[in-house]
PDB file of the backbone (N, CA, C, O) and the ligand in Angstrom, with CONECT records:
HET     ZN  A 101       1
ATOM      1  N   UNK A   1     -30.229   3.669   7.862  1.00  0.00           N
ATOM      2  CA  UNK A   1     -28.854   3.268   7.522  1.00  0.00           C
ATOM      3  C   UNK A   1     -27.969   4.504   7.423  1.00  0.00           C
ATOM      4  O   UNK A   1     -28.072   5.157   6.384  1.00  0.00           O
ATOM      5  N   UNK A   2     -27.082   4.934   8.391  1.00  0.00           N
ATOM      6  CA  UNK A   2     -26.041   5.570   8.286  1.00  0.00           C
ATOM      7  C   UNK A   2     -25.129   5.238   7.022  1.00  0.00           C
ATOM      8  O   UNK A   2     -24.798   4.121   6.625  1.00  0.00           O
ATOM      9  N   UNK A   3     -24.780   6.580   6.447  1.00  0.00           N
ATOM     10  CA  UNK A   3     -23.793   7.004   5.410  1.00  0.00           C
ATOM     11  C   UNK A   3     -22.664   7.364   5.475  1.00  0.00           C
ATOM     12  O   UNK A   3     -22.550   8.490   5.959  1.00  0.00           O
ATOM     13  N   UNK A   4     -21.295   6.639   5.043  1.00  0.00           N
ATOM     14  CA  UNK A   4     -19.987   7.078   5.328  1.00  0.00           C
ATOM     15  C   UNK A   4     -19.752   8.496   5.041  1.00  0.00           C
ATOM     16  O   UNK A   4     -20.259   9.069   4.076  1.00  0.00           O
ATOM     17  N   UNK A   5     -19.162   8.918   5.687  1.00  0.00           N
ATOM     18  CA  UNK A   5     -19.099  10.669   5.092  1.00  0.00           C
ATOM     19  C   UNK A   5     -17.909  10.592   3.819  1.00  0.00           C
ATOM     20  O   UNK A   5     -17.807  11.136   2.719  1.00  0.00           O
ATOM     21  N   UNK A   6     -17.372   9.955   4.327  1.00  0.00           N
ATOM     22  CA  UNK A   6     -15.827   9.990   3.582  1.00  0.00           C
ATOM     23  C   UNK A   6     -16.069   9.276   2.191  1.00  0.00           C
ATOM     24  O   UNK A   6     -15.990   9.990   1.192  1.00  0.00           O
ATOM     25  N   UNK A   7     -16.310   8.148   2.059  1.00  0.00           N
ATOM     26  CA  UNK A   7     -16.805   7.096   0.869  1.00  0.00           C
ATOM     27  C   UNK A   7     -18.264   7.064   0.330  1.00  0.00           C
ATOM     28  O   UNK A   7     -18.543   6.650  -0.795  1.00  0.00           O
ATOM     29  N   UNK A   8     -19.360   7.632   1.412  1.00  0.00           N
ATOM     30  CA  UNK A   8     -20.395   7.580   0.984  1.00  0.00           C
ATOM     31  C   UNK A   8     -21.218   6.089   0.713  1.00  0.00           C
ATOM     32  O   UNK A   8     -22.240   5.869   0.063  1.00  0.00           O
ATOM     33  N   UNK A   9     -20.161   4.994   1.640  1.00  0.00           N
ATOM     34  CA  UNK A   9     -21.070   4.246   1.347  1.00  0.00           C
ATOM     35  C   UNK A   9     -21.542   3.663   2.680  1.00  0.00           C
ATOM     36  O   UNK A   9     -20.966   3.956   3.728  1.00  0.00           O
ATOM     37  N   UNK A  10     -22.658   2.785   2.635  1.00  0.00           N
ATOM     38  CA  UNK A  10     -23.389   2.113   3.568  1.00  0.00           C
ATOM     39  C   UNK A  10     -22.804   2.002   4.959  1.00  0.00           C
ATOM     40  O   UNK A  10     -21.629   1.874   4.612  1.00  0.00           O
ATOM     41  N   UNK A  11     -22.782   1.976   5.704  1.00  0.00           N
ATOM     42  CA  UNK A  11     -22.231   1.550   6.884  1.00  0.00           C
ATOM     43  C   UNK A  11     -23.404   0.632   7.766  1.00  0.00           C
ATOM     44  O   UNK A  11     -24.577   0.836   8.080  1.00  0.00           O
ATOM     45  N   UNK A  12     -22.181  -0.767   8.039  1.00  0.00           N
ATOM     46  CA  UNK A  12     -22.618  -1.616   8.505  1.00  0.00           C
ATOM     47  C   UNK A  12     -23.068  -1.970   9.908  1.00  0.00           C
ATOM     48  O   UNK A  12     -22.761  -3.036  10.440  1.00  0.00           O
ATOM     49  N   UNK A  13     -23.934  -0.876  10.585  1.00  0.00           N
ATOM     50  CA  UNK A  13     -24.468  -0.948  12.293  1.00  0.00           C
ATOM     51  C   UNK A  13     -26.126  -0.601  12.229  1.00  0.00           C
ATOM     52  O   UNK A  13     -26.751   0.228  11.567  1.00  0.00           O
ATOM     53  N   UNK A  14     -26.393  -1.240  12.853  1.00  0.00           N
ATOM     54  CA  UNK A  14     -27.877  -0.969  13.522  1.00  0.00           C
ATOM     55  C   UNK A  14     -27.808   0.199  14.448  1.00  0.00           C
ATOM     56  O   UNK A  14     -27.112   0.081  15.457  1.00  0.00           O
ATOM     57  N   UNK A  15     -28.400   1.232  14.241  1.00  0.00           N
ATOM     58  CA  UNK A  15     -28.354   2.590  15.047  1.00  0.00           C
ATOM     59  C   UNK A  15     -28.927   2.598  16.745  1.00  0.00           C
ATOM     60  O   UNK A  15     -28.590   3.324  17.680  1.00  0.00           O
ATOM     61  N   UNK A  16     -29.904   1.492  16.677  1.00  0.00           N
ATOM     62  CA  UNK A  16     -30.354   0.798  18.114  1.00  0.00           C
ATOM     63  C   UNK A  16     -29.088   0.414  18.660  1.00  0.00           C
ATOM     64  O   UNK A  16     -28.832   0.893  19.764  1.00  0.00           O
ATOM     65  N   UNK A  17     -28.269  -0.314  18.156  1.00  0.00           N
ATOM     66  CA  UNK A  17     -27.280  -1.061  18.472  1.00  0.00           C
ATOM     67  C   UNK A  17     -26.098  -0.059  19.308  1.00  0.00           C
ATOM     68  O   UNK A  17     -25.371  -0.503  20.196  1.00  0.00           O
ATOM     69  N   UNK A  18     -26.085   0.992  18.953  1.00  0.00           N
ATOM     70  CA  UNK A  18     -24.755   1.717  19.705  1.00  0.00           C
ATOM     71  C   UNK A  18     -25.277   2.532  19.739  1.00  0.00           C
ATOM     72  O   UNK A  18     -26.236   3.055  19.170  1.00  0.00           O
ATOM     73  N   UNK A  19     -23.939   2.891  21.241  1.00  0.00           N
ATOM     74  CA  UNK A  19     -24.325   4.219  22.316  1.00  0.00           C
ATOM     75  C   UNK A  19     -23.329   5.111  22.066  1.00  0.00           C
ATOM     76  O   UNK A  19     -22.348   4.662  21.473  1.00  0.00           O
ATOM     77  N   UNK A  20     -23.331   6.198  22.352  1.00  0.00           N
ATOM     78  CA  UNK A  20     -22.341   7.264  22.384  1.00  0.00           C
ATOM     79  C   UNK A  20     -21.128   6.828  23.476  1.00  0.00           C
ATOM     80  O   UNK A  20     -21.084   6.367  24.616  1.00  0.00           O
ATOM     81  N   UNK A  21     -20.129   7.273  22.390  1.00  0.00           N
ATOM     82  CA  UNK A  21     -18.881   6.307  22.879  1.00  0.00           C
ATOM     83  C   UNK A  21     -18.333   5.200  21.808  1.00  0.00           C
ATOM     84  O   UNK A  21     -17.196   4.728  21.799  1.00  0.00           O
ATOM     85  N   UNK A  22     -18.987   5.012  21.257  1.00  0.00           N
ATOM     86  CA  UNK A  22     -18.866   3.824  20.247  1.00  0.00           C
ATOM     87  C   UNK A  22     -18.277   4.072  19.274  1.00  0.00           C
ATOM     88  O   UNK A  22     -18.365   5.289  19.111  1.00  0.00           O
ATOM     89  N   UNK A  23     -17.640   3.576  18.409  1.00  0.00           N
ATOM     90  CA  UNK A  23     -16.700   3.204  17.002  1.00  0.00           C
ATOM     91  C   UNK A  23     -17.368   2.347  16.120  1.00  0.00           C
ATOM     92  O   UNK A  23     -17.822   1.225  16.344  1.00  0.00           O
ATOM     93  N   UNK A  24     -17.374   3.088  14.965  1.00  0.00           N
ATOM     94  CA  UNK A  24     -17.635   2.256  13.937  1.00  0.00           C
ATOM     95  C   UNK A  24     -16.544   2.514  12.812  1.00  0.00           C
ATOM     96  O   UNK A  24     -16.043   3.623  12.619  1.00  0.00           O
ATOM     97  N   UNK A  25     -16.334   1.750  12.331  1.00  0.00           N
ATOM     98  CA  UNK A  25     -15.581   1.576  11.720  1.00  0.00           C
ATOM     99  C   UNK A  25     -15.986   0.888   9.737  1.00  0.00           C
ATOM    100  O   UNK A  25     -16.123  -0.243   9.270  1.00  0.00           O
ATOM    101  N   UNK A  26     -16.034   2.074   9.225  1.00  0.00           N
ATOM    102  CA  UNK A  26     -15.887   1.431   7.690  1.00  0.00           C
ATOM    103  C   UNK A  26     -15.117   0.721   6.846  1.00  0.00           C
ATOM    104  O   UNK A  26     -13.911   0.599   6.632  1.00  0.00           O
ATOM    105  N   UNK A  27     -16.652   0.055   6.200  1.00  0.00           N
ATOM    106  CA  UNK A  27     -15.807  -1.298   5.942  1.00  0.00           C
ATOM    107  C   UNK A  27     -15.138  -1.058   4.656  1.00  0.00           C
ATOM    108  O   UNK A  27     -14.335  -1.861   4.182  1.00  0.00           O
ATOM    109  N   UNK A  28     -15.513   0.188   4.018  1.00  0.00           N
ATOM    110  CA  UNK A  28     -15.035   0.411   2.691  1.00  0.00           C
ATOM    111  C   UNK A  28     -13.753   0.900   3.118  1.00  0.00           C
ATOM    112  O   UNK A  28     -12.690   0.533   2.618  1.00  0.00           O
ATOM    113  N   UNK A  29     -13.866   1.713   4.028  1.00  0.00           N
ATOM    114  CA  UNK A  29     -12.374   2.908   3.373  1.00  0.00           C
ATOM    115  C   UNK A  29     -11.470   2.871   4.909  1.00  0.00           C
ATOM    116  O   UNK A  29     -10.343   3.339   5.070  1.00  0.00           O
ATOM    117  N   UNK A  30     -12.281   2.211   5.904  1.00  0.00           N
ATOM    118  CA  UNK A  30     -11.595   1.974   6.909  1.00  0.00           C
ATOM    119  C   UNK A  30     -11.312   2.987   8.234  1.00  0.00           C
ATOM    120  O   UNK A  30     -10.672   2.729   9.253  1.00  0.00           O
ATOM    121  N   UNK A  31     -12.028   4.254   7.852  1.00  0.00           N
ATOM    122  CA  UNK A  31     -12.625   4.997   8.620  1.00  0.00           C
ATOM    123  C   UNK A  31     -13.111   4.952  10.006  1.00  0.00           C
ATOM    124  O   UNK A  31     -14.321   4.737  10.073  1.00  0.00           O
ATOM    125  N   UNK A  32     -12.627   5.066  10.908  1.00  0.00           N
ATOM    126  CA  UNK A  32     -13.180   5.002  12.159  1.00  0.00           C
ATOM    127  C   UNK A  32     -13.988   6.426  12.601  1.00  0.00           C
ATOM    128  O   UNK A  32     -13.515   7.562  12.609  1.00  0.00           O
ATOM    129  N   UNK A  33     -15.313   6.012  12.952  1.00  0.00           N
ATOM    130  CA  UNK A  33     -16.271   7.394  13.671  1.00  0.00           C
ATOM    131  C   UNK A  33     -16.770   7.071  14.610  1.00  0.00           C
ATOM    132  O   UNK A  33     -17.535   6.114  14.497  1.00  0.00           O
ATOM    133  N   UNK A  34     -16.605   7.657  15.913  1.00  0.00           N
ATOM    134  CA  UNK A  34     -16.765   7.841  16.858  1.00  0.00           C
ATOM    135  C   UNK A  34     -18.385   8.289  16.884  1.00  0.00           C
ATOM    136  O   UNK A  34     -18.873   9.233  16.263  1.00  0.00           O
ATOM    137  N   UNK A  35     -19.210   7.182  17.936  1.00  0.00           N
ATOM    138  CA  UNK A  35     -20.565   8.251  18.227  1.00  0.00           C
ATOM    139  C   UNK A  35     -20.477   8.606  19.051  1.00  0.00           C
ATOM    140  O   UNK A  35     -20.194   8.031  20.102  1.00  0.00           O
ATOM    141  N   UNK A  36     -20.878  10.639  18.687  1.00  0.00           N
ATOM    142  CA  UNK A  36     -21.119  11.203  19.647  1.00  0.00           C
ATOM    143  C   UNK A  36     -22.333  11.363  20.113  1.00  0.00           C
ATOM    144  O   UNK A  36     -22.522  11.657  21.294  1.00  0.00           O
ATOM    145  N   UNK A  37     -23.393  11.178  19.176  1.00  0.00           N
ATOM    146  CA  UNK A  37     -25.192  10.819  19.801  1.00  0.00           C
ATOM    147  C   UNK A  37     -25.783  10.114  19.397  1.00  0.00           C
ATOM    148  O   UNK A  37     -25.348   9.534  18.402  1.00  0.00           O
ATOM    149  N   UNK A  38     -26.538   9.906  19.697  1.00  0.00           N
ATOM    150  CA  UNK A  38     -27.640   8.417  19.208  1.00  0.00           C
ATOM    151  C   UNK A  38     -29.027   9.353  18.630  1.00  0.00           C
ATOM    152  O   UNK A  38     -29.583   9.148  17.551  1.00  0.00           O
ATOM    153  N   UNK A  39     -29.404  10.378  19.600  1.00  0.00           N
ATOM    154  CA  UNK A  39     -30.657  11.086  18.652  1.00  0.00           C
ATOM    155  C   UNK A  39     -30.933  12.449  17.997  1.00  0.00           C
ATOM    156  O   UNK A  39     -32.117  12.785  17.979  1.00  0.00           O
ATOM    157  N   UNK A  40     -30.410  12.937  17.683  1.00  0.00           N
ATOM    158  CA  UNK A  40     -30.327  11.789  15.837  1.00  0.00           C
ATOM    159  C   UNK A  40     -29.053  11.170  16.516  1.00  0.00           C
ATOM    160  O   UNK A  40     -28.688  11.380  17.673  1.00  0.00           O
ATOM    161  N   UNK A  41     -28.423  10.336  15.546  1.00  0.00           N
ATOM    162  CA  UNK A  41     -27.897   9.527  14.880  1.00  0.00           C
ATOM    163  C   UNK A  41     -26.295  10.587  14.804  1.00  0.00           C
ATOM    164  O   UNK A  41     -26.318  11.493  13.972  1.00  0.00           O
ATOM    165  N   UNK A  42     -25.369  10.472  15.417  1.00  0.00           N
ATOM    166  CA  UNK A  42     -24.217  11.551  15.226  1.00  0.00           C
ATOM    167  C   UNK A  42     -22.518  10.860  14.862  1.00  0.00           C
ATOM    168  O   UNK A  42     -21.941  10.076  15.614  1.00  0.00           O
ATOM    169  N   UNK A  43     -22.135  11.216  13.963  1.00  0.00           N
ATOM    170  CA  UNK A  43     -21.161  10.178  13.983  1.00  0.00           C
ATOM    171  C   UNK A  43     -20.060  11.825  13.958  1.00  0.00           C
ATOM    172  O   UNK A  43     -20.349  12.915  13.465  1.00  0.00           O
ATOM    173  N   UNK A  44     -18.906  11.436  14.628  1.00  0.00           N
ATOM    174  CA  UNK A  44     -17.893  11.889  14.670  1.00  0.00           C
ATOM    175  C   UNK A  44     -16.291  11.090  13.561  1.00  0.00           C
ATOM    176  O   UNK A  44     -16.067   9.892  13.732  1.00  0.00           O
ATOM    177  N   UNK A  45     -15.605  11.694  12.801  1.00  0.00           N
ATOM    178  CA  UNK A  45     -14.696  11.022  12.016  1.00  0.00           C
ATOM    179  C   UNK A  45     -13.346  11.037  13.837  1.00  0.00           C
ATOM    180  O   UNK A  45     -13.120  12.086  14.439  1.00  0.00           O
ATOM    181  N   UNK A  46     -12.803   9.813  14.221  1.00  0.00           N
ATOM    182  CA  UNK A  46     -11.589   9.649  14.983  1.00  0.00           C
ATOM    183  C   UNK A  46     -10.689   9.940  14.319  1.00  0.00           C
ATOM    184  O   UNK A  46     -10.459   9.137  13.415  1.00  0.00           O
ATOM    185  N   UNK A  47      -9.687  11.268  14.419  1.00  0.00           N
ATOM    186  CA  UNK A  47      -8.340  11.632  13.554  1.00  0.00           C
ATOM    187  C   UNK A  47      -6.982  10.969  14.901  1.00  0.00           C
ATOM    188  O   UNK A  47      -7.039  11.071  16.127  1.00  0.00           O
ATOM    189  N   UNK A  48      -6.276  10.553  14.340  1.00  0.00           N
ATOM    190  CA  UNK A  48      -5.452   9.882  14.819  1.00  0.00           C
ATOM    191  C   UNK A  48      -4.461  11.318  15.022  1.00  0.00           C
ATOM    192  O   UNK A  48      -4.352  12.248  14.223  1.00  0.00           O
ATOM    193  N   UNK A  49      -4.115  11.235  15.714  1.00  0.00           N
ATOM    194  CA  UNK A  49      -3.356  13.011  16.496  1.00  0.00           C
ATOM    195  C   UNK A  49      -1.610  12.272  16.347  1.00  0.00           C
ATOM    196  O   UNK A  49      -1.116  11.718  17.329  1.00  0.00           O
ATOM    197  N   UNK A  50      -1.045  12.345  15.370  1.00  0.00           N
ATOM    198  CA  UNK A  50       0.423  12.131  15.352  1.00  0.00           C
ATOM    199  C   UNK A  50       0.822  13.283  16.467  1.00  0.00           C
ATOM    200  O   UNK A  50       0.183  14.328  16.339  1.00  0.00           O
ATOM    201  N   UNK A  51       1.537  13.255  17.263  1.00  0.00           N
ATOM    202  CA  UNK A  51       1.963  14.140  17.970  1.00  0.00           C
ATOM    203  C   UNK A  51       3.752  14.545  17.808  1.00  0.00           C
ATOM    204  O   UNK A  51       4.657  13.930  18.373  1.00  0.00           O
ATOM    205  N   UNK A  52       3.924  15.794  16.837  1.00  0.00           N
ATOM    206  CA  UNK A  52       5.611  15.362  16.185  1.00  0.00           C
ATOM    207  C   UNK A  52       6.199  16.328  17.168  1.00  0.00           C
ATOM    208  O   UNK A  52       6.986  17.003  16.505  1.00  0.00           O
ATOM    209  N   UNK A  53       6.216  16.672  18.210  1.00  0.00           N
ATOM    210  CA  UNK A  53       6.790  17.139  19.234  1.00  0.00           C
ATOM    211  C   UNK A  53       7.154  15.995  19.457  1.00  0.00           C
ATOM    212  O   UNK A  53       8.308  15.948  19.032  1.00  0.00           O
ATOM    213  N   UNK A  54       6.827  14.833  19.948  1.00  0.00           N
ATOM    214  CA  UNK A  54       7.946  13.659  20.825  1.00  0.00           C
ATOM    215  C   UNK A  54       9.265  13.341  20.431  1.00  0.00           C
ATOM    216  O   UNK A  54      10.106  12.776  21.130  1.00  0.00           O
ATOM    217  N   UNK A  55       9.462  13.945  18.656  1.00  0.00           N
ATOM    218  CA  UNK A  55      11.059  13.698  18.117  1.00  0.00           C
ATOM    219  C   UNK A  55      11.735  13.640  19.066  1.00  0.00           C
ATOM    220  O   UNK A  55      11.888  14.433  19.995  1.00  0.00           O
ATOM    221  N   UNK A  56      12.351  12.267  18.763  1.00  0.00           N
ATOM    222  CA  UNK A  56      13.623  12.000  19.852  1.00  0.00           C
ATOM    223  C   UNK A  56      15.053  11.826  19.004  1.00  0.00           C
ATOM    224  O   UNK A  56      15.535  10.936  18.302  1.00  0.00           O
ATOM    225  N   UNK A  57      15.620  13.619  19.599  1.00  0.00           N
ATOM    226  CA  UNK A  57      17.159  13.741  19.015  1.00  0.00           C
ATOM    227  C   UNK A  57      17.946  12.857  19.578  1.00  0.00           C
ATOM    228  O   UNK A  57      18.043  12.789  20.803  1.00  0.00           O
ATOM    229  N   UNK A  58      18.884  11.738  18.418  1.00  0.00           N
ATOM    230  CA  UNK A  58      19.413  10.989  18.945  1.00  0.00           C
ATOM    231  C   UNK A  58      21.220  11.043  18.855  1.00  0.00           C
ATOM    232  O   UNK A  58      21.972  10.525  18.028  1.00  0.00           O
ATOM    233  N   UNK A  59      21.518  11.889  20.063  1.00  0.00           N
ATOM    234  CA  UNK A  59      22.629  12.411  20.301  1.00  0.00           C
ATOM    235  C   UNK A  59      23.991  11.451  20.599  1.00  0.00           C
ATOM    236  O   UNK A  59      24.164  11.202  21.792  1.00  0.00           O
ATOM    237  N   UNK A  60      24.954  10.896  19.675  1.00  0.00           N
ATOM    238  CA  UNK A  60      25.921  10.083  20.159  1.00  0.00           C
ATOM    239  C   UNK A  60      26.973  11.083  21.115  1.00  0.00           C
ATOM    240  O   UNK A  60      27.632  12.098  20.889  1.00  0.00           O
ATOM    241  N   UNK A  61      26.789  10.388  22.052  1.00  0.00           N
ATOM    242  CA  UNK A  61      28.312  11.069  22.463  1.00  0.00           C
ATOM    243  C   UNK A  61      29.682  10.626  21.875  1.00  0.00           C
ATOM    244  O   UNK A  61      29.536   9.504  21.390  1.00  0.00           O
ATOM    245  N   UNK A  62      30.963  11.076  21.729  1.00  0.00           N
ATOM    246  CA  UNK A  62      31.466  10.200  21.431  1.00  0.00           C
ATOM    247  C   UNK A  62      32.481  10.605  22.551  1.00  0.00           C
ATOM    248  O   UNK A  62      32.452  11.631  23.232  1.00  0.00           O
ATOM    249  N   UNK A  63      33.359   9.609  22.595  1.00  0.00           N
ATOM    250  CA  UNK A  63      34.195   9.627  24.278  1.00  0.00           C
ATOM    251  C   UNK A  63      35.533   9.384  24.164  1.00  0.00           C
ATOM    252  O   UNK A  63      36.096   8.433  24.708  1.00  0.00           O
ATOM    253  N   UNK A  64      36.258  10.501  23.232  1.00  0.00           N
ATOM    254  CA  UNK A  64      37.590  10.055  22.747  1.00  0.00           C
ATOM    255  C   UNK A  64      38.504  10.254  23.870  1.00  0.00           C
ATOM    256  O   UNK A  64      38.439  11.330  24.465  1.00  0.00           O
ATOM    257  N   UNK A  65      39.359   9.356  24.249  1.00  0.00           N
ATOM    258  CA  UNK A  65      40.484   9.476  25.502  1.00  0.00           C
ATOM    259  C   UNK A  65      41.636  10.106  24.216  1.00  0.00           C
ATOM    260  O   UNK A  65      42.786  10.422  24.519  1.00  0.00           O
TER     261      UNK A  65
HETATM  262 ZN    ZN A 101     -16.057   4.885   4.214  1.00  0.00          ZN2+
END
């Protein structure tokens, strides 16, 4: 039985059950980990990459005659 890293608790997958590539997702804290191996057993935490370069300056023109 795999261990949440984050919460430390149980996580709900059969290790037979998934391949690298896979998501699991905790049920406690809601955690998504990515497997990166099956032997051992490798879980990766998925960080969600905000990317704050895309700010979009929102420039009025204004168009006085
Ligand atoms: Zn957790």
């Amino acid at each position: 039985m795999a261990i949440c890293p984050e919460c430390e608790s149980a996580l709900d997958f059969e290790e037979e059950d998934v391949d690298e590539g896979d998501v699991i997702v905790c049920d406690e804290c809601g955690t998504e980990f990515e497997v990166v191996g099956t032997e051992p057993l490798e879980l990766t935490k998925v960080e969600e990459d905000y990317d704050e370069d895309d700010e979009e300056e929102v420039e009025e023109e204004e168009e006085e005659e």
